[in-house]
N, C-alpha and C positions, 0 to 999 in steps of 0.2 A: 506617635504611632502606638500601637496596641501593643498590650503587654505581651504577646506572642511574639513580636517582632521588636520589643525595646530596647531587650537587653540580652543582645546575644554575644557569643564569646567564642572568638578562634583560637582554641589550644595552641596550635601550633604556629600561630601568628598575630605573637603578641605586640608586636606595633602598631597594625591592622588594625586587629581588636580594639585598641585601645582609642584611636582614634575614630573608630566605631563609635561606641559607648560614650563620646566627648560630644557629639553629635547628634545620637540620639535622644540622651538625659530621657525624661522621665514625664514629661508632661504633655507631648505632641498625639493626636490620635490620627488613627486610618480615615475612619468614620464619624460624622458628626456625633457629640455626646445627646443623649434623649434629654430634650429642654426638661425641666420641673412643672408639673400642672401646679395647681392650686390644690390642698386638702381641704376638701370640702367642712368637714368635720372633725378637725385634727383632736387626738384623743389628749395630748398635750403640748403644752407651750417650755420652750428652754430660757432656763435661766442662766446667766452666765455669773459665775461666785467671782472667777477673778483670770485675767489675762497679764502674760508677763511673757518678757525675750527671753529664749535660751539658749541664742547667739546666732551663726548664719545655716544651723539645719542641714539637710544636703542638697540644697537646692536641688539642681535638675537631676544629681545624680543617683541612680539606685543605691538604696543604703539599706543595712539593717539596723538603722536606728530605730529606738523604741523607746517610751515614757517607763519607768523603772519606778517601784512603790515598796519601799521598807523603811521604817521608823519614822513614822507619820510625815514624810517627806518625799517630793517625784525629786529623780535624778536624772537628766540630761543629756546628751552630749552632741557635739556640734562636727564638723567636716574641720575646723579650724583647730582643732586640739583641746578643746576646752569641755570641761563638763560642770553642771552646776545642780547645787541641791535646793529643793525649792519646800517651802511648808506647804504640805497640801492642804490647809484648812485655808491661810491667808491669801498665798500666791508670794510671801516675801521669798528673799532671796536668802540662803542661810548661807553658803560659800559656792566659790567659781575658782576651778582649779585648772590650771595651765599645765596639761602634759606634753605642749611642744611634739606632738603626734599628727600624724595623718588619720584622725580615726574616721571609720566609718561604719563602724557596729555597734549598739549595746546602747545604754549599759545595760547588766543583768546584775541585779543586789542578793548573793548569797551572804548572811553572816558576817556582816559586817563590811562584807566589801563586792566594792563594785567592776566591772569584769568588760573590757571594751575592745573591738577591732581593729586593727589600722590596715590602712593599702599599702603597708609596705611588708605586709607579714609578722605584725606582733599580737600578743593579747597585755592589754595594759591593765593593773591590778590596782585599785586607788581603795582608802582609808572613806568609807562612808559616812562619818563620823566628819574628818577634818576635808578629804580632798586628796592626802598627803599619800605620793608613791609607796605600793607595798614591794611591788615587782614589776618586770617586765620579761617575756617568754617571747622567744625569735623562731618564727613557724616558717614556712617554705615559702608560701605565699598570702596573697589577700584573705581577709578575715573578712566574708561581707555580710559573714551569719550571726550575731549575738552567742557570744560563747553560750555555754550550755553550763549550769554549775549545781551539786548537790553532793552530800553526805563526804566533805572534804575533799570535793575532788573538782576540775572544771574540764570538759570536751568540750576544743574548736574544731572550726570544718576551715581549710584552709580551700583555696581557686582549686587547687593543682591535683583535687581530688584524697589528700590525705584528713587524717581525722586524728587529731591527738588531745593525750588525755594529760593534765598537768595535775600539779598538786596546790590544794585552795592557797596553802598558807604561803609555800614558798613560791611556787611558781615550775618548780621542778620538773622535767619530761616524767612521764611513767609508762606511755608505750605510745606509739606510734604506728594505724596502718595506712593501706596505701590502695587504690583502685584506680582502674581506668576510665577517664572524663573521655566523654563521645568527641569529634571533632566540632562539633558546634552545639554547642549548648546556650541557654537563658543565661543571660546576668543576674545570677543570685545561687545561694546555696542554703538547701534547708537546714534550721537550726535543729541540733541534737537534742533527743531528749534522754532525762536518767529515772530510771526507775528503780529502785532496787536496788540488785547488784547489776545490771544491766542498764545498757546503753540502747537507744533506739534511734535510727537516720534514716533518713529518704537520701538517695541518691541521684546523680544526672543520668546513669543509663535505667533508669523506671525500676529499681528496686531498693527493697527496705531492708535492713540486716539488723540484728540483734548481736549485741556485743557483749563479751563479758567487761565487767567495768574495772576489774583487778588484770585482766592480764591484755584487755583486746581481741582474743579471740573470739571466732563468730559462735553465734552461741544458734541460731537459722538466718538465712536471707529468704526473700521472696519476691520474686518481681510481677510487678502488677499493672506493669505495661511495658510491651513490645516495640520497637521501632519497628516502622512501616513504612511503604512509600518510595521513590525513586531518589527526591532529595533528599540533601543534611536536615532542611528546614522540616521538611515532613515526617524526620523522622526522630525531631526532637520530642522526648518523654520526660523530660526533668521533673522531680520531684523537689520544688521549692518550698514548696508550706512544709509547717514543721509538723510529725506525727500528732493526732490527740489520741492519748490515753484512756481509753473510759475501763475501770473494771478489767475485764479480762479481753476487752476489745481494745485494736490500735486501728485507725483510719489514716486513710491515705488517700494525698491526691496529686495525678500527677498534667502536666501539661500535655501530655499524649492521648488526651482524651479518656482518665480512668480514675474512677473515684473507687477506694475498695475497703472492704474493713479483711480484718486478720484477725486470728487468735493472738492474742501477745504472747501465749508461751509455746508458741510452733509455727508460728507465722502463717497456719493453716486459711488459705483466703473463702472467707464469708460470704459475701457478695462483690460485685462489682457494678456502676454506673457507670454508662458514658458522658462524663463531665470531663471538661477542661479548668484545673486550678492553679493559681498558686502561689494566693495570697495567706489561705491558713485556714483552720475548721475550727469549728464550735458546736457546742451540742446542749441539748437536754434530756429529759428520761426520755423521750421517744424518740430525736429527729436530729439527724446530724446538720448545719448549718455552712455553706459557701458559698464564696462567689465567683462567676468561672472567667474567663481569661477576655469575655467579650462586656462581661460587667454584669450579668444576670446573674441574680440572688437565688440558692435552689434551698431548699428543705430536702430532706433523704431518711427514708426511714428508719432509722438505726437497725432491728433487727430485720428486715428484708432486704432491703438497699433499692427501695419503689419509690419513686419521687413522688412526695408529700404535696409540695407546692413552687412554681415558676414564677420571678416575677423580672420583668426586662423595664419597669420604670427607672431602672439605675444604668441601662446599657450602654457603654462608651464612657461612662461618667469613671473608669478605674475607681470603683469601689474599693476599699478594704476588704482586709480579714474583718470578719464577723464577731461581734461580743456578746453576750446574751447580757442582758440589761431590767432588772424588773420585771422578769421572765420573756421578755420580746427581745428583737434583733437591731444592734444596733452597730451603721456602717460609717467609715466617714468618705468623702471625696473627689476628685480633682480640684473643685472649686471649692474647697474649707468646708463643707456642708454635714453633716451628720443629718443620717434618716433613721427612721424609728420604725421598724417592719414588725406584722405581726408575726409572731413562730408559728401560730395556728395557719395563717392560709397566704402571709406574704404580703397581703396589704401596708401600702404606703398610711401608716397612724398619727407621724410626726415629724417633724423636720426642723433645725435648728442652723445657725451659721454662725458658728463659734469665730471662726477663722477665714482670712482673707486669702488662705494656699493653700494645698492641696493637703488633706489628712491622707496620710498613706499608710503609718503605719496602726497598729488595730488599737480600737479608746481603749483604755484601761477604766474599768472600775472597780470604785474603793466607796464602799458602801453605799450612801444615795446620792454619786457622785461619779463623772465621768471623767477622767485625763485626757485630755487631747494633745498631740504633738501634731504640728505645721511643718513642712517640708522645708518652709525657711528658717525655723526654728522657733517660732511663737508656741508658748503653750495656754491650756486654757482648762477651766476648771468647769464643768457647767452640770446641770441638774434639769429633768423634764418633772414640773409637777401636773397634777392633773387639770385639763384646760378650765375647770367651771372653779377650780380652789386654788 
């Protein structure tokens, strides 16, 4: 089913739920996916440098696992507890570390060390370097966001609607808040971002707050979409993608049908579009970059918020969060596929198949090189050069 419908979550009935989301996983649609034409004149052909396992992924289930890049090396992590650090030049394997965990987030590589979720409510802290346990912090609930880590310090987003802020090295509490999750929301929770002395989050009732990073306290919120409608379902607004930062602009998008920018230092709202998101945004000097909840790719003006360019050759196909690539757009998946769209007008440029399962979460690139993570957990290292060289 669609990702409007895959991953929803009954607060208040949590066995329900649970057997909900067992059920639905993450790769069924409503709607047939938009077959692939041919590109007629593809602007480039993909090389693939190197492919390698980095264990069983999270299969069918919504995860925020992500491909992780510090010290010339991706790091991993799998549903079975294990996380592994890979050379991203070769594809070897450097170490694979057993934390005996339920994870289902992360990693994120602050400073040495790496920063991961579990479903049973912890954030695990490993040695980036060896593998080797720093800490472990015991949170309320499910971690299904990629902590958030910067300037000594890490924010998780836990299920249960709380947001806390630890300390890099020990793992220490440092404040703790607390809000109310709607009766029915998305399976997922958008990852925090730090800026500063500030903190920045999207929320499941459609608003963004600004946090102080020393004590917690709100520093503005703003909400950028309203529930509406008769039902729970209709009247889901979650905000799953995580803010992008640009300058003195923060974007936002939420599954309620609202894409919107803010001032970052008053939360003052800029614009808004009618866009459903929530896989995550991207940008360049002009044009904000998404894909919305039915799989169509949009461009958005950065300073009007007037849509640039539509494209629905990915429809149904659960695209990713968007990466800007060589100055174009680049998506992965259901079926392993990475597309190459233009920023200028959306055009399908190029197409690759790194992977034999669905790319879910966004490529990372590391200079004229792409990261891919597999939903089973295959990773891949791949490169587009230009089709005539």
């Amino acid at each position: 089913m669609s990702h409007q419908l895959n991953f929803l979550r009954a607060a208040g009935l949590m066995a329900a739920a649970s057997l909900l989301l067992s059920a639905c996983g993450g790769g069924a649609n409503i709607a047939e996916p938009t077959p692939l034409t041919d590109i007629e004149a593809p602007a480039y052909r993909m090389e693939t440098l190197w492919r390698t396992d980095g264990g069983d992924g999270a299969g069918e289930f919504v995860s925020g696992f992500r491909p992780a890049v510090a010290q010339d090396r991706v790091f991993v992590a799998n549903r079975d507890g294990y996380v592994t650090a890979i050379d991203v030049t070769s594809g070897r394997k450097i170490w694979r570390s057993r934390t005996g965990e339920r994870l289902i987030s992360g990693p994120t590589a602050e400073n040495g060390t790496l920063l991961m979720g579990t479903r049973d409510g912890q954030v695990v802290a490993l040695s980036a370097d060896s593998g080797e346990r720093q800490w472990t912090a015991e949170l309320s609930s499910e971690v299904i966001a990629a902590p958030a880590a910067a300037n000594g310090m890490v924010v998780a987003r836990a299920l249960d609607g709380r947001i806390v802020a630890l300390d890099l090295a020990t793992g220490d509490r440092r404040w703790t808040i607390e809000h109310t999750v709607p009766t029915l929301t998305m399976r997922g929770t958008s990852p925090a971002q730090i800026v500063g002395n500030t903190v920045y989050a999207g929320l499941e009732n459609g608003k963004v707050v600004a946090l102080d990073s020393a004590t917690g306290e709100t520093r503005w919120e703003q909400s950028i979409a309203v529930p509406s409608g008769r039902s729970e379902l209709e009247r889901i607004v979650d905000i799953d993608a995580a803010p992008l930062i640009v300058g003195n602009e923060l974007y936002a998008a939420s599954a309620g049908n609202v894409m919107a920018s803010l001032s970052l230092t008053g939360g003052r709202v800029r614009w808004k579009q009618a866009i459903s998101a929530a896989t995550g945004l991207a940008s360049n000097d002009s044009d904000v970059f998404t894909t919305d909840v039915d799989g169509v790719a949009w461009a958005v003006n950065r300073l009007t918020g007037n849509e640039t360019w539509e494209q629905d050759a990915l429809k149904y196909r659960e695209p990713s969060a968007p990466v800007l690539y060589e100055s174009d757009v680049l998506v992965g998946d259901y079926d392993g596929y990475l597309h190459w769209l233009s920023a200028d007008d959306g055009s399908v440029i190029a197409r690759g198949h790194p992977l034999g399962e669905a790319i879910r979460s966004r490529p990372v690139v590391v200079e004229d090189r792409v990261i891919v993570l597999g939903a089973d957990g295959d990773v891949a290292a791949v490169r587009f050069r230009a089709a005539g060289g």
